[in-house]
C-alpha positions as CSV (number, residue, x, y, z in Angstrom):
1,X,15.8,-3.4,10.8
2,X,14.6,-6.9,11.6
3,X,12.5,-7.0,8.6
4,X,15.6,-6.4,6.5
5,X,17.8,-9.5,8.2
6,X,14.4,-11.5,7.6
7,X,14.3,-9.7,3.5
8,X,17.5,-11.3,3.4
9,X,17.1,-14.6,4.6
10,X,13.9,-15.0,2.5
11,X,15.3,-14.6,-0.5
12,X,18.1,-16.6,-0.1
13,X,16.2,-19.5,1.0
14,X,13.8,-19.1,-2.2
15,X,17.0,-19.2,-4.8
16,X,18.4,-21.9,-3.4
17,X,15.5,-23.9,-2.9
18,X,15.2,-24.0,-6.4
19,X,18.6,-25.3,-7.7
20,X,17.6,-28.5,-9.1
21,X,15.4,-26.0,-11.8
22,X,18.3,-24.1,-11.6
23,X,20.4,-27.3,-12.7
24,X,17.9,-28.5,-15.3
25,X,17.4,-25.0,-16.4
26,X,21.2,-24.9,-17.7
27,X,22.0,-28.4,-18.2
28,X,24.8,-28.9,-15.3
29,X,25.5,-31.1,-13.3
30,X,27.0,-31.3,-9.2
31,X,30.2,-30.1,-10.1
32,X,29.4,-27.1,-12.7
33,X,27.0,-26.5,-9.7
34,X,29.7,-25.7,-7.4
35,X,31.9,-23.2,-9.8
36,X,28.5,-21.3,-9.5
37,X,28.5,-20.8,-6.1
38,X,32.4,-20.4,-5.7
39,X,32.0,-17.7,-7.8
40,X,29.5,-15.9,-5.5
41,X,31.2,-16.7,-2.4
42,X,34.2,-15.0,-4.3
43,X,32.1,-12.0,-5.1
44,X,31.1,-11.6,-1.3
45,X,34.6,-12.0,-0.5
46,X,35.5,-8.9,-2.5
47,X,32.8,-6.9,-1.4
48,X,33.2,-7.4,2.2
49,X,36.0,-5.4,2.5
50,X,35.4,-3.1,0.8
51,X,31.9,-2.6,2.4
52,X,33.8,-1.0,5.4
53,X,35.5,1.2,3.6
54,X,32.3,2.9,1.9
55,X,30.5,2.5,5.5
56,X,33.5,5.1,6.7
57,X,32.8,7.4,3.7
58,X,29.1,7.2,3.3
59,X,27.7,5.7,6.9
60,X,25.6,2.0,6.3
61,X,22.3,3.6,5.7
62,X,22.9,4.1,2.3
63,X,25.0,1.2,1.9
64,X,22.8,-0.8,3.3
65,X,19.8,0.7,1.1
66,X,21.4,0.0,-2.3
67,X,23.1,-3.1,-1.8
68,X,19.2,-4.3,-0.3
69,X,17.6,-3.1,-3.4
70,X,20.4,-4.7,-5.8
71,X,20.0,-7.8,-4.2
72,X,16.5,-8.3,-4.3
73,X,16.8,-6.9,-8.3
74,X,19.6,-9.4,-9.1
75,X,17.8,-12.9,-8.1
76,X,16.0,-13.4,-10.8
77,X,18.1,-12.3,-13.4
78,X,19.3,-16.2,-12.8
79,X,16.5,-17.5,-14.8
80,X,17.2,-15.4,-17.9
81,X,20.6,-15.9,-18.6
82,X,21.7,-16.9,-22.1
83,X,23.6,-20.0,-20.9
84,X,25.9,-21.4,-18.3
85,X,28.8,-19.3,-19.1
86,X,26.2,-16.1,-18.5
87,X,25.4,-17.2,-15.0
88,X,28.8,-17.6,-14.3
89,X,29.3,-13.9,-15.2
90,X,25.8,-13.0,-13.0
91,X,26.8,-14.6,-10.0
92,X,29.8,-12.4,-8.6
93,X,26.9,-10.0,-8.5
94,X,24.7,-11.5,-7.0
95,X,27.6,-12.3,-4.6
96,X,28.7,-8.5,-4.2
97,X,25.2,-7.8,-3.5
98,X,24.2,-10.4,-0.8
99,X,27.6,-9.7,0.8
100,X,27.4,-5.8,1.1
101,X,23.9,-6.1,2.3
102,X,25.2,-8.6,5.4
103,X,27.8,-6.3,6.4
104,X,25.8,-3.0,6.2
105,X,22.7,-4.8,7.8
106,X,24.6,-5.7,11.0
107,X,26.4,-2.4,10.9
108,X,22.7,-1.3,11.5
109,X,22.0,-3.5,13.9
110,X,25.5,-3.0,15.8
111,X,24.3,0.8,15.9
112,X,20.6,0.0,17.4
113,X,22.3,-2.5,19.6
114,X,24.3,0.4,21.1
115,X,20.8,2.7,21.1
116,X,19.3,0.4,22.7
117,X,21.5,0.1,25.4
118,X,21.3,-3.8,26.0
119,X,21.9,-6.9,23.3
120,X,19.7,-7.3,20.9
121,X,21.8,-8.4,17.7
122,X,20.7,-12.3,18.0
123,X,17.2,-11.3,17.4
124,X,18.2,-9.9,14.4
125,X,19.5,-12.9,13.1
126,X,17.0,-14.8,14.4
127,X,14.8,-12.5,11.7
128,X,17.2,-14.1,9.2
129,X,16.8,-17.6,10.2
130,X,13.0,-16.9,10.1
131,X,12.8,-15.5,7.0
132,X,14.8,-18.6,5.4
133,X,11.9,-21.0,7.1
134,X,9.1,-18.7,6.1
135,X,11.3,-18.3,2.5
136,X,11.6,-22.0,2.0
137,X,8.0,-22.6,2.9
138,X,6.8,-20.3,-0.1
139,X,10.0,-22.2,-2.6
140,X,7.9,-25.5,-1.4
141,X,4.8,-24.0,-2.3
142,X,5.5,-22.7,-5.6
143,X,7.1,-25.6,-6.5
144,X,3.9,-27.5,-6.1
145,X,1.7,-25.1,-7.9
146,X,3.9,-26.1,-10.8
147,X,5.6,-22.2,-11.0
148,X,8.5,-22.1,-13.0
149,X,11.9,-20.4,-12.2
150,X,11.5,-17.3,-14.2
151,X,7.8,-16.1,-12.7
152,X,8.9,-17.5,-9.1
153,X,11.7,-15.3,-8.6
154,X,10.2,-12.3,-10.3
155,X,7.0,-12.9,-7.7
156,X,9.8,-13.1,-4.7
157,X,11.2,-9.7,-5.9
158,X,8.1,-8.1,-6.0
159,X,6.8,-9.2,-2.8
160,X,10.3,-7.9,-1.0
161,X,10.3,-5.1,-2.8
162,X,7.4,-4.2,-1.2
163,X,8.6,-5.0,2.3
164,X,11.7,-3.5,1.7
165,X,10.1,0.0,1.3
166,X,8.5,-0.4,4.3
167,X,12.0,-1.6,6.4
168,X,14.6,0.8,4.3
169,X,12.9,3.7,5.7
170,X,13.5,3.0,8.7
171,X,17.0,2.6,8.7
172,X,19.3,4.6,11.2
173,X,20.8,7.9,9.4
174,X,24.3,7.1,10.9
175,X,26.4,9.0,8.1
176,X,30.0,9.1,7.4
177,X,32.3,7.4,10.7
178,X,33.6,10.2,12.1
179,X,36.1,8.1,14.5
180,X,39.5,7.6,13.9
181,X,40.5,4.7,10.9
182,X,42.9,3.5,13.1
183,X,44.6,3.9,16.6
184,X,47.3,3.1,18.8
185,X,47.5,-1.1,19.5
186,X,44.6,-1.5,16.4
187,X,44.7,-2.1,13.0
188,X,42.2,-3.6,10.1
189,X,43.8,-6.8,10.7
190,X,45.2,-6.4,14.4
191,X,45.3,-9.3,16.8
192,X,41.8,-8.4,18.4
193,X,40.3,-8.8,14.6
194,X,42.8,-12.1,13.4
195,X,40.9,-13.6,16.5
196,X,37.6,-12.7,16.2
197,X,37.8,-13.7,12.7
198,X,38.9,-16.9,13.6
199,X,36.3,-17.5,15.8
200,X,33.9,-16.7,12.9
201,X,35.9,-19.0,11.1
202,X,35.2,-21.8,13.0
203,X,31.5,-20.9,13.7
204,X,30.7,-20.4,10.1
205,X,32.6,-23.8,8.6
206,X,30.2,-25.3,11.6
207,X,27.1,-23.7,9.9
208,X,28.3,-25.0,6.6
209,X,29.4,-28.5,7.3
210,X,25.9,-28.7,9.1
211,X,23.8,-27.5,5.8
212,X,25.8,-29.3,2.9
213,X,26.5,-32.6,4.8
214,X,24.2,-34.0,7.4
215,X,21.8,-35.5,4.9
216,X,24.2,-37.5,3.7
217,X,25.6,-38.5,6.9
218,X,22.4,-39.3,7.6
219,X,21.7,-41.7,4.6
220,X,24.9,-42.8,4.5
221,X,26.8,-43.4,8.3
222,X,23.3,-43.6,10.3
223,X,21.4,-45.4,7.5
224,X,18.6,-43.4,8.0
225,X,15.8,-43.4,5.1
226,X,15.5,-40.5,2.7
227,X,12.3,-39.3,4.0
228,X,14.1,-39.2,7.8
229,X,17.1,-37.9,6.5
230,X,16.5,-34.0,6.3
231,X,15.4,-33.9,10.0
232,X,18.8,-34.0,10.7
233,X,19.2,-30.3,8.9
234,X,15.7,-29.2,10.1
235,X,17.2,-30.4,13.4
236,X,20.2,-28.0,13.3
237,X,17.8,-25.0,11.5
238,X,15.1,-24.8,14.3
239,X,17.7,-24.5,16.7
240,X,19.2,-22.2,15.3
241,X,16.3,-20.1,15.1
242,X,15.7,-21.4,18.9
243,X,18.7,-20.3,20.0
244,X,18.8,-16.6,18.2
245,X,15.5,-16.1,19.7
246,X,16.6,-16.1,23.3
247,X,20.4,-15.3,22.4
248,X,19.8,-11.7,23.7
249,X,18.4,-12.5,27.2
250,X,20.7,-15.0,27.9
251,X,23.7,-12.6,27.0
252,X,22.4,-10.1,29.1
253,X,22.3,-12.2,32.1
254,X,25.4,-14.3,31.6
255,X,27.5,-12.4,29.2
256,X,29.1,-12.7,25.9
257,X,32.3,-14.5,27.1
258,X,29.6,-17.4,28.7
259,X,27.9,-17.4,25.1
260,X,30.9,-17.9,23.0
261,X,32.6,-20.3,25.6
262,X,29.1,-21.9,26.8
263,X,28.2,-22.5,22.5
264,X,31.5,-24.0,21.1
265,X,31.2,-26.8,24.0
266,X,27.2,-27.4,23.6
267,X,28.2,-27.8,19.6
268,X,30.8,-30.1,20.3
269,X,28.9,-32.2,22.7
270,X,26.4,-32.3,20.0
271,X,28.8,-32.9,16.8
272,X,31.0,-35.8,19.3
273,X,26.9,-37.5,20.1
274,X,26.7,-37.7,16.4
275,X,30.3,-38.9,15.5
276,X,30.4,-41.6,18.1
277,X,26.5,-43.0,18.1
278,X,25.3,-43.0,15.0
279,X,21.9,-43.9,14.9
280,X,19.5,-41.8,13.6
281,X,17.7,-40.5,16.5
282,X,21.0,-39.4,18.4
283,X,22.1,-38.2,15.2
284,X,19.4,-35.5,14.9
285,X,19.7,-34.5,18.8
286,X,23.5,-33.7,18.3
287,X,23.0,-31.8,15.1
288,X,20.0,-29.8,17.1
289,X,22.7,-29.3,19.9
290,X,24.9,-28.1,17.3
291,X,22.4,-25.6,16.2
292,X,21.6,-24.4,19.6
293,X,25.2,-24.0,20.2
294,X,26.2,-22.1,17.3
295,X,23.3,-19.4,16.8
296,X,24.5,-16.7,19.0
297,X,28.1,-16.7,18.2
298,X,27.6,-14.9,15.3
299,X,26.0,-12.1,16.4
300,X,28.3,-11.6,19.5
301,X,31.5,-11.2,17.7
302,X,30.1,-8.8,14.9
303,X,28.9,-7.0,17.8
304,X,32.5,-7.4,19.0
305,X,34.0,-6.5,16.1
306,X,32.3,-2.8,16.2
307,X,33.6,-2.3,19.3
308,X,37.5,-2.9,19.0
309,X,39.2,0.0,20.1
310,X,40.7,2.3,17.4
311,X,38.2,0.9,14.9
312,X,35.3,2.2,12.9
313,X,33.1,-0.5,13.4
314,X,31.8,-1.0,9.5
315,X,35.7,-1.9,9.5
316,X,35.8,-4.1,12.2
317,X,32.3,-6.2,11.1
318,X,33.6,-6.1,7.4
319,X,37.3,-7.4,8.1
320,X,35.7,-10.1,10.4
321,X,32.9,-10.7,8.1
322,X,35.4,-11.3,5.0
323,X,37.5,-13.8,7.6
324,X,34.6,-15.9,8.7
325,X,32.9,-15.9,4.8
326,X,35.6,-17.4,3.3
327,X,34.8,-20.5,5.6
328,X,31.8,-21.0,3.0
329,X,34.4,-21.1,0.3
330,X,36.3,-24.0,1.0
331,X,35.2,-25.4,4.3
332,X,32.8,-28.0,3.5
333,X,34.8,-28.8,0.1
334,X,37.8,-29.2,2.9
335,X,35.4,-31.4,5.1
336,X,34.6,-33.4,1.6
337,X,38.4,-33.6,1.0
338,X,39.2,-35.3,4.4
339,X,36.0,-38.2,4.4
340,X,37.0,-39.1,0.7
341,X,41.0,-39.6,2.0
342,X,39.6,-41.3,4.8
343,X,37.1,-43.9,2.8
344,X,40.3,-44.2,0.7
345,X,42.9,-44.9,3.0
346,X,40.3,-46.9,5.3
347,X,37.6,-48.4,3.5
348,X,36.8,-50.4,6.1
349,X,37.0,-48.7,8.8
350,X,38.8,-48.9,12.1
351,X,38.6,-48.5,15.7
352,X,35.8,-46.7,16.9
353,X,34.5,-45.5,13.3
354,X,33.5,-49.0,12.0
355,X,31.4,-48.4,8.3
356,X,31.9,-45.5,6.7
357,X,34.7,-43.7,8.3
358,X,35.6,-41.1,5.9
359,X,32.4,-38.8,6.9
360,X,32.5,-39.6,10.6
361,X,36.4,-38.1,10.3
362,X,35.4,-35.3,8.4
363,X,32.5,-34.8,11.3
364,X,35.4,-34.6,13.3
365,X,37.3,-31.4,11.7
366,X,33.9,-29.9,13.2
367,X,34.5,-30.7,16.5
368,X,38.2,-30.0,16.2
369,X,37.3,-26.4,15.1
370,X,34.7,-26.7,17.9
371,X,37.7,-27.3,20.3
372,X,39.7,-24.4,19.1
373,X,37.1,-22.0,19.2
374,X,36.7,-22.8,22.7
375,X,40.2,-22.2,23.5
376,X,39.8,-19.0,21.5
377,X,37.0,-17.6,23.9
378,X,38.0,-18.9,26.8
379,X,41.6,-17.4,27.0
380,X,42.4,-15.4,24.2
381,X,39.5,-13.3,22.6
382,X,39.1,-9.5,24.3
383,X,35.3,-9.7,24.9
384,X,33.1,-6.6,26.6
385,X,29.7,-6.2,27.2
């Protein structure tokens, strides 16, 4: 099961390592770029749901084993398409793919959570978050070995495919839900699910904002050089992967309540450091403390989600799932939105955000969210351990 979260991360960190080839390969530029990954966030949007639906008929195992397999298949179909307009058609698939497989995967994991009879779902996603390093590390590599697109996707599907034979077989036989669809006080988009949706919401525009904009906050509001400017991101990765690592222990002994509530104010300590002192090195702290906050929130409300009473859980995880996704299909544009409105309307700056105030107020719909999510957890969500 791990080795499946860490299949998963791997090859997403080797695709999307390579979209400058990607860009050259088809002739577009930034924006033509982003229609190409709306239109697999879209894809995983319509997938999502109706994951859960086949994980009541069929059970994940089997879900989980095709949509692996088609993703892994999928990936390098990118580098042989006849022309912009042909990836354009490819990537709902690869979206479809990729989003089945993240539902049906923590459907597993949900299930060898409750096996197991203590948390263990953050060190599944710290498999993810490991596979991405270990995945970007081979991106880097074949990069400098001068491999092209085409041959460096094919060798990532081979290699996975080889792994995944390994991991798929070992996937729990669950089989068809047999529980009831729905119950008394439940429903697919109840209260319990709007809210832990919401929290996902919150967590997951955090996760984007962090990957799409702190190297240009960075460059451009610390005036940090290029070459210190990703630490900011690798900053907010390895504690991530920090944080996932020990997520389960440190549920176990202080709950999931403490981890949810206890995360959202760590992030917004860290996201506030960054906002109000920017300077490079307190920059890079705060987006670590960001990191560290966020990694285990995840995890606990999927793992949430499969227990709300009167749900199947592939419902619960895929309704949430579909709720907190959609932050990765207009949160950071939203983010974007706000700082250009901002430089805009206050070019100059004012107050406390002197320089470039349209990112440090789009920085700050982060730690608004951050501030709603802990209000969320601390007096609204229905959390049980």
């Amino acid at each position: 099961m791990a080795l499946a979260f860490a299949i998963n991360g791997l090859v997403y960190a080797n695709w999307t390592s390579r979209l400058p080839r990607l860009q050259e390969l088809y002739g577009i530029d930034n924006g033509q770029t982003g229609f190409v990954l709306t239109s697999l966030a879209v894809g995983s949007l319509i997938a999502m749901p109706l994951a859960g639906y086949l994980i009541v008929k069929n059970g994940s195992r089997r879900l989980a084993v095709v949509s692996t397999v088609g993703f892994i298949l999928v990936v390098p179909l990118m580098a042989y398409m006849p022309g912009y307009a042909g990836l354009l058609l490819l990537m709902p698939l690869v979206g479809i793919s990729t989003g089945v497989m993240d539902v049906a995967i923590n459907a597993q994991a949900v299930e060898v959570e409750k096996l197991w009879g203590q948390p263990i779902t953050s060190s599944f996603h710290a498999c993810f978050s490991g596979g991405m390093f270990v995945g970007a590390g081979i991106a880097a590599a074949f990069i400098y070995l001068g491999m092209d697109l085409g041959p460096h996707f094919l060798v990532i599907s081979l290699i996975t495919s080889l792994l995944s034979i390994y991991a798929l077989r070992n996937f729990l036989n669950d089989g068809p839900d047999a529980g009831p669809e729905i119950g008394p006080g439940a429903g697919r988009f109840g209260l319990a699910i709007v809210l832990l949706g919401l929290a996902s919401l919150c967590t997951m525009i955090g996760e984007g904002a962090m990957a799409d904009w702190t190297p240009l906050y960075m460059t451009r509001v610390t005036g940090s050089t290029e070459a210190i400017a990703p630490f900011g991101q690798a900053a907010f990765s390895g504690a991530m992967l920090l944080g996932r690592s020990f997520g389960d222990g440190i549920r176990g002994r202080l709950g999931s309540r403490i981890v949810i509530v206890g995360g959202a104010l760590v992030a917004l300590v860290g996201v506030m450091a960054a906002i109000l002192y920017p300077v490079p090195a307190v920059a890079i702290a705060g987006f670590g403390l960001v990191g560290l906050g966020l990694s285990n929130i995840i995890p606990v409300v999927f793992s949430q989600a499969s227990r709300v009473p009167g749900l199947r859980s592939g419902v619960g995880i895929s309704s949430v799932s579909t709720i907190g996704y959609s932050a990765f299909l207009w949160g950071p544009p939203a983010i974007g939105f706000v700082s250009d409105y901002q430089n805009a309307l206050l070019p100059g700056g004012i107050g406390p955000f002197d320089g470039v105030v349209g990112l440090r107020v789009g920085l700050g719909v982060v730690a608004l969210l951050m501030v709603l999510l802990f209000i969320l957890s601390a007096f609204y969500l229905r959390v049980e351990d």
